[in-house]
C-alpha positions as CSV (number, residue, x, y, z in Angstrom):
1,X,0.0,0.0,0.0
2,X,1.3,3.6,-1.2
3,X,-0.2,5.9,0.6
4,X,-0.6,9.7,-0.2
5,X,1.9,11.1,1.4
6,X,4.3,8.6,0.2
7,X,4.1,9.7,-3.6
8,X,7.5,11.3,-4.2
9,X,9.5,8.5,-2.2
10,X,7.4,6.2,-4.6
11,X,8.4,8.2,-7.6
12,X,12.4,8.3,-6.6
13,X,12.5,4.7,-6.3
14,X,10.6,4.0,-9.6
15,X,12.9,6.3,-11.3
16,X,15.7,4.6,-10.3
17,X,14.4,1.1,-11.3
18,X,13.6,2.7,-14.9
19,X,17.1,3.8,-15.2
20,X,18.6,0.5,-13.6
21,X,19.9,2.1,-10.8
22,X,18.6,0.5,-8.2
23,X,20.4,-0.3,-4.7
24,X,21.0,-3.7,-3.8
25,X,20.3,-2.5,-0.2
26,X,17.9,0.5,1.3
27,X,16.9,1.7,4.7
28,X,13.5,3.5,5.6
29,X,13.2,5.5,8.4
30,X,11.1,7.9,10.1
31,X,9.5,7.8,13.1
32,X,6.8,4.9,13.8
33,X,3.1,5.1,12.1
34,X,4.1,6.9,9.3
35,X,3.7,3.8,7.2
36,X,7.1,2.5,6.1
37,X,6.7,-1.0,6.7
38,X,3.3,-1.1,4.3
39,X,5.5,0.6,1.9
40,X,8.7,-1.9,2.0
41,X,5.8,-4.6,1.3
42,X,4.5,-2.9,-1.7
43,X,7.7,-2.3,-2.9
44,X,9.1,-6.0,-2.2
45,X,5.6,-6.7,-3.8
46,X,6.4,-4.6,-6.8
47,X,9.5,-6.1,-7.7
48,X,8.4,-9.5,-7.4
49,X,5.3,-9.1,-9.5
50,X,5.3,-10.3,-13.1
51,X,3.2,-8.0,-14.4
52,X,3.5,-4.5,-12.9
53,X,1.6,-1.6,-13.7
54,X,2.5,1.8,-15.5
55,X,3.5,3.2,-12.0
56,X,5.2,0.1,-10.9
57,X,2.5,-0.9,-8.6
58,X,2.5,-4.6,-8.2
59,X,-0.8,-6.3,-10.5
60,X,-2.2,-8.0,-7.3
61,X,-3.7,-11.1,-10.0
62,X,-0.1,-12.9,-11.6
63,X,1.0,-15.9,-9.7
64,X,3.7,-14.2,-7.8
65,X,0.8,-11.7,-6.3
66,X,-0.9,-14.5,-5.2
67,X,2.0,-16.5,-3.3
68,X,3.1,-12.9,-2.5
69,X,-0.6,-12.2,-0.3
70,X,-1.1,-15.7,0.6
71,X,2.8,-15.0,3.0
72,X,4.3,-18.1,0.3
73,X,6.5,-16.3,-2.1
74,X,9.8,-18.3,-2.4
75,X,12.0,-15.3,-3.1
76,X,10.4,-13.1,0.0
77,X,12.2,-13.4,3.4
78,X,10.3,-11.0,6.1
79,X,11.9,-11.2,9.1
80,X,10.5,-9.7,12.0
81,X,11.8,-9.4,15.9
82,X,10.1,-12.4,18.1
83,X,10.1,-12.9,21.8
84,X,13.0,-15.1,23.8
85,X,11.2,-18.8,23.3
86,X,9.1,-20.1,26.2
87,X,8.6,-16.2,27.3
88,X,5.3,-15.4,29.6
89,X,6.3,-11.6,29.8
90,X,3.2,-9.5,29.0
91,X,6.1,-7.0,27.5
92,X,8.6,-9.2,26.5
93,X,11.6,-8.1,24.4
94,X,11.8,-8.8,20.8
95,X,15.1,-9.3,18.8
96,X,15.9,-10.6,15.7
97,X,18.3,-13.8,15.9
98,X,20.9,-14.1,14.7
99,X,20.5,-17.5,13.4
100,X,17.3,-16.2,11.4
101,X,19.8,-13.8,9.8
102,X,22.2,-16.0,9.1
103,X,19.3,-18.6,7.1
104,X,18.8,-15.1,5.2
105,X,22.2,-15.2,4.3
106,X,22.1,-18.4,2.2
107,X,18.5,-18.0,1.4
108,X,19.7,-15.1,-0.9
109,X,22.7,-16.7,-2.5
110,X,20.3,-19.2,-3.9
111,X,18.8,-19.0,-7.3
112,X,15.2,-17.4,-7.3
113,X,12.6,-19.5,-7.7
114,X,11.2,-17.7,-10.0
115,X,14.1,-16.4,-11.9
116,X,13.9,-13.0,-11.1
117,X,14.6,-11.1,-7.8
118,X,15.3,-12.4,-4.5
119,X,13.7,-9.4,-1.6
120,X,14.6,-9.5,1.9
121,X,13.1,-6.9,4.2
122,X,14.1,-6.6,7.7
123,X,11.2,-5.2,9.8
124,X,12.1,-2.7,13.0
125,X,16.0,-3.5,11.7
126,X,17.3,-1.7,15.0
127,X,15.8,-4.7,17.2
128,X,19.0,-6.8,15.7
129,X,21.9,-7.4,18.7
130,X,25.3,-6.4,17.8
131,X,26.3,-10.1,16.5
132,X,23.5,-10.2,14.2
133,X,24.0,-6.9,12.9
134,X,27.4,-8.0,12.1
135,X,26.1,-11.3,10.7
136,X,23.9,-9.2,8.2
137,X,27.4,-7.7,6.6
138,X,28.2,-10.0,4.4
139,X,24.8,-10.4,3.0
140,X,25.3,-6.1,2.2
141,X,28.7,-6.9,0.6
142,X,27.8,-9.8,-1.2
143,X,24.0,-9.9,-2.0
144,X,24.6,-11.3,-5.3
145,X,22.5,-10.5,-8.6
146,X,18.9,-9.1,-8.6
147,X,19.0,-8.9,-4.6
148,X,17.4,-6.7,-3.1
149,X,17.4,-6.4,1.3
150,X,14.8,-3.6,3.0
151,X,15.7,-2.5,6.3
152,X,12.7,-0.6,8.1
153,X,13.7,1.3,10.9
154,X,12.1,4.3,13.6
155,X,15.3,4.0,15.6
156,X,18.2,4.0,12.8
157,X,20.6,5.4,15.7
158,X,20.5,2.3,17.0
159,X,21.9,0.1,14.0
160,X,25.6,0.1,13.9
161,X,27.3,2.4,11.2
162,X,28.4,0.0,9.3
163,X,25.0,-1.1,8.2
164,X,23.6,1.9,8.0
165,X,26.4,3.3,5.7
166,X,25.9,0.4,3.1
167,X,22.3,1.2,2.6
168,X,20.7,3.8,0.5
169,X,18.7,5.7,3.3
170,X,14.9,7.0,2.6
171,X,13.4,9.3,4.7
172,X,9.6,9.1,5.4
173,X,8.6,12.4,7.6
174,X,5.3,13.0,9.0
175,X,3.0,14.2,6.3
176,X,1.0,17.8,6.7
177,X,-1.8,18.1,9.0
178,X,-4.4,18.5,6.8
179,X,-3.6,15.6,5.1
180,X,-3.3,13.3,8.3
181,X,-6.6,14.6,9.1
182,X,-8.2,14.1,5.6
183,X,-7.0,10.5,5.7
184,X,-8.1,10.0,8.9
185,X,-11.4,11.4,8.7
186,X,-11.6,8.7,4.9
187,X,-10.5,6.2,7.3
188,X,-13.8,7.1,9.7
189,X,-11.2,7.1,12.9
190,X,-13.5,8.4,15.9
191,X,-11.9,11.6,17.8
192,X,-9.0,12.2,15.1
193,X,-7.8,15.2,16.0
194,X,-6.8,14.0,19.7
195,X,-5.2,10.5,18.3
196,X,-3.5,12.6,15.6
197,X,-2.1,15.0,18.7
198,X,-1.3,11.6,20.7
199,X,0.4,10.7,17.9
200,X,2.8,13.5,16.7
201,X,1.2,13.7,13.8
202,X,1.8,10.1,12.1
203,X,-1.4,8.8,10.9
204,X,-1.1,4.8,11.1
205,X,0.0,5.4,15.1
206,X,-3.2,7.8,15.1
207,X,-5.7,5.0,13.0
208,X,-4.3,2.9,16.1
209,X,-5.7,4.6,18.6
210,X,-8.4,1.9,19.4
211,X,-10.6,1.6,22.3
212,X,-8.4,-0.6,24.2
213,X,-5.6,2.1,23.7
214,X,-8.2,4.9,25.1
215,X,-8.6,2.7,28.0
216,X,-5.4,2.0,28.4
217,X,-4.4,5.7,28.3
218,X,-7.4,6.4,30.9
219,X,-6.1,4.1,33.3
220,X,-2.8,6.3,33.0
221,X,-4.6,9.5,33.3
222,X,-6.2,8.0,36.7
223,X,-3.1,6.9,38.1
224,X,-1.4,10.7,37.4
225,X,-4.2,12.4,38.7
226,X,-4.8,10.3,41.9
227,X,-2.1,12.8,43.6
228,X,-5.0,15.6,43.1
229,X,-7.8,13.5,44.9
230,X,-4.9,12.5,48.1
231,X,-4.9,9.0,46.5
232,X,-1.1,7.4,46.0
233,X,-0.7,6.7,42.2
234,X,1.6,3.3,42.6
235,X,-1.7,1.3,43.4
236,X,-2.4,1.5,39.6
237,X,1.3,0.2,38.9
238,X,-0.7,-3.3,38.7
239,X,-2.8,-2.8,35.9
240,X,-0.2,-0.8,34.0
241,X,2.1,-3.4,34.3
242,X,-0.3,-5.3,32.1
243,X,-0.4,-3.2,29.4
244,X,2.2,-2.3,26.3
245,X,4.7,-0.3,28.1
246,X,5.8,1.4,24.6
247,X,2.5,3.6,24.0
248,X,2.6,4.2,27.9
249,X,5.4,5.7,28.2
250,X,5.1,7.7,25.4
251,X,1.8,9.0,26.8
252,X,3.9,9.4,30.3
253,X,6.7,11.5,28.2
254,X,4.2,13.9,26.6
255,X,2.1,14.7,30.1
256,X,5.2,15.3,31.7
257,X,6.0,17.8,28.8
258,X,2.7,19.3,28.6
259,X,2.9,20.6,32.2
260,X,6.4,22.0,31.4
261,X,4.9,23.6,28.5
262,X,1.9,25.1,31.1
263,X,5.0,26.2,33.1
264,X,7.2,28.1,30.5
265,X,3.9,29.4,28.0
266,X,0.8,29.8,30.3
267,X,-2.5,29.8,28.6
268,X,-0.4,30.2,25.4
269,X,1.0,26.6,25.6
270,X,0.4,24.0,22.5
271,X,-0.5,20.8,24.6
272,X,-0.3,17.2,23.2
273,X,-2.9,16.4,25.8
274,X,-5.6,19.1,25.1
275,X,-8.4,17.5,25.6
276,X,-6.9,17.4,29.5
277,X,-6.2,20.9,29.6
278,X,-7.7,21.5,32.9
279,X,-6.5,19.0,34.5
280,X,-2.8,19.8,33.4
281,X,-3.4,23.5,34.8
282,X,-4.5,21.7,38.2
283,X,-1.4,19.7,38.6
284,X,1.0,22.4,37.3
285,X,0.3,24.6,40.3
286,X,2.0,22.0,42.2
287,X,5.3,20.8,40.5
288,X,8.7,21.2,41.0
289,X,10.1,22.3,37.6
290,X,13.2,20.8,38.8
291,X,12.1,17.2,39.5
292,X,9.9,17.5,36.6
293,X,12.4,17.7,34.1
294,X,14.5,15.0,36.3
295,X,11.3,12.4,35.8
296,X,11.2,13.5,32.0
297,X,15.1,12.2,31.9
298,X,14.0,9.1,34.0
299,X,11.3,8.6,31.4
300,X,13.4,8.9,28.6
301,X,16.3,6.5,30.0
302,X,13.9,4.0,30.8
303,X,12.4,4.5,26.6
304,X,16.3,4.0,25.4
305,X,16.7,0.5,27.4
306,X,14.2,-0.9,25.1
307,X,15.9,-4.2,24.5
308,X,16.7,-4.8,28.7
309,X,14.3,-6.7,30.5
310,X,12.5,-5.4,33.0
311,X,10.1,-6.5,35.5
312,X,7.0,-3.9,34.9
313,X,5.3,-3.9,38.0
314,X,8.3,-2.6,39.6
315,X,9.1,-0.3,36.8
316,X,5.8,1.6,37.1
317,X,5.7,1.7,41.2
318,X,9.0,3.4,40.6
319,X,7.8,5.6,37.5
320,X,4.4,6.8,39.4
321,X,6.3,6.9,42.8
322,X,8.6,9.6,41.2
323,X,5.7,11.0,39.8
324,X,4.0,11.9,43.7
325,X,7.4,13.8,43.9
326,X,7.5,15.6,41.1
């Protein structure tokens, strides 16, 4: 799927195909819901298709679009970060192994199947240890003939140099507003403007906002506003613990930051959280600006140790804890 803010990287890549210059390896980044992965599968689609269209979108009808949709293909490999086996973690953490990379490796020196290109992509490429990064060279400096490997990244920092500098790199940015909003609105998402907002503007992260993730984030809102009513927040470190830490502490980051915002701008301040405007303006009046921007550090060290794991109940007692001292 192409999507309408994707045209232009659409039209880049095509041109190069036209004009046979096509990289044997590319990286798309961009930060998360902005539809990159979709894209890497249309593409990987595209050039496995027999009979593309005028604009290089795959036919969806030959024999390769069918084994492509149908998850079959021969010459696709779509790897994807799993969980440790035999995990029971509600938030476990995925990685990419390196024996899965190394099964790449020889899947594309073989001959393709259907003797044309052999597509590889690499989904959330940054979950990959340092090993299996490493593994993954030699498959960038010897992918052999009409190979073509996709890494898909939102944390490209994370990947080691070396992989990063033998990939082509394409950016996808955050697309206008307005045109979020007029997708979102074609999609028929309910309350767009505030899951657009939640979102940072990237519409797939906004279409996501479901009702388990408003409840989710209202369990959060309960636990940071329990402070207000006398209550101690940690007693909702249970349920929390439950739930996908990732979105969570996002949300956590951008409360954090709207009440710095109240602090700095006044009435003036742009707030991620508008629709909680009030309540930010209650709980502003009684922060340390000081500790607050110590718990938006603790927040943001805890969001770099992605790959460690953690034990969440104690994570969030410690989290909302910090949160009563703010």
């Amino acid at each position: 799927m192409i999507y309408t803010w994707q045209k232009e990287q659409w039209r880049q890549i095509s041109q190069q195909r036209e004009q046979n210059r096509l990289p044997h390896a590319m990286l798309f980044t961009g930060p998360a819901g902005t539809g990159k992965k979709d894209f890497a599968l249309a593409l990987a689609q595209s050039m496995l298709c027999k009979t593309p269209g005028d604009n290089g979108i795959a036919c969806g009808h030959c024999d390769s679009c069918h084994l492509f949709n149908a998850g079959t293909h021969p010459d696709l490999k779509h790897l994807q970060p799993t969980p440790p086996e035999n995990s029971r973690s509600a938030n476990p953490v995925l990685s990419i192994k390196i024996d899965t990379l190394r099964e790449l490796y020889r899947a594309l020196n073989e001959t393709s199947q259907f003797g044309g290109y052999r597509v590889a992509l690499i989904e959330d490429a940054d979950k990959m240890p340092v090993n299996a990064a490493n593994s993954l060279l030699k498959t960038l400096e010897e992918p052999g003939q009409d190979t073509l490997l996709v890494l898909v990244s939102s944390h490209p920092h994370r990947l080691p140099v070396t992989i990063r500098s033998r990939c082509q790199s394409v950016r996808f940015a955050v697309p206008a507003e307005s045109v979020a909003m007029a997708w979102l609105q074609q999609e028929k998402v309910a309350n767009a403007e505030t899951a657009l907002k939640l979102a940072h503007g990237a519409p797939l992260l906004a279409r996501a906002y479901s009702e388990e993730q408003q409840e989710h984030r209202t369990t959060l809102l309960q636990a940071l506003s329990a402070g207000i009513k006398g209550e101690p927040s940690f007693l909702y470190a249970e349920k929390l613990a439950q739930m996908p830490k990732e979105p969570l502490l996002r949300w956590l980051q951008d409360w954090a930051s709207d009440i710095g915002r109240l602090l700095a701008l006044g009435e003036a301040a742009n707030l991620v959280n508008e629709d909680q405007r009030k309540l930010l303006e209650t709980r502003a009046k009684s922060v340390d600006n000081r500790k607050l921007y110590q718990f938006i550090d603790e927040i943001t060290r805890l969001q770099r140790a992605e790959g460690i794991a953690l034990n969440q109940q104690l994570l969030w007692e410690n989290l909302l804890i910090s949160w009563d001292n703010v």
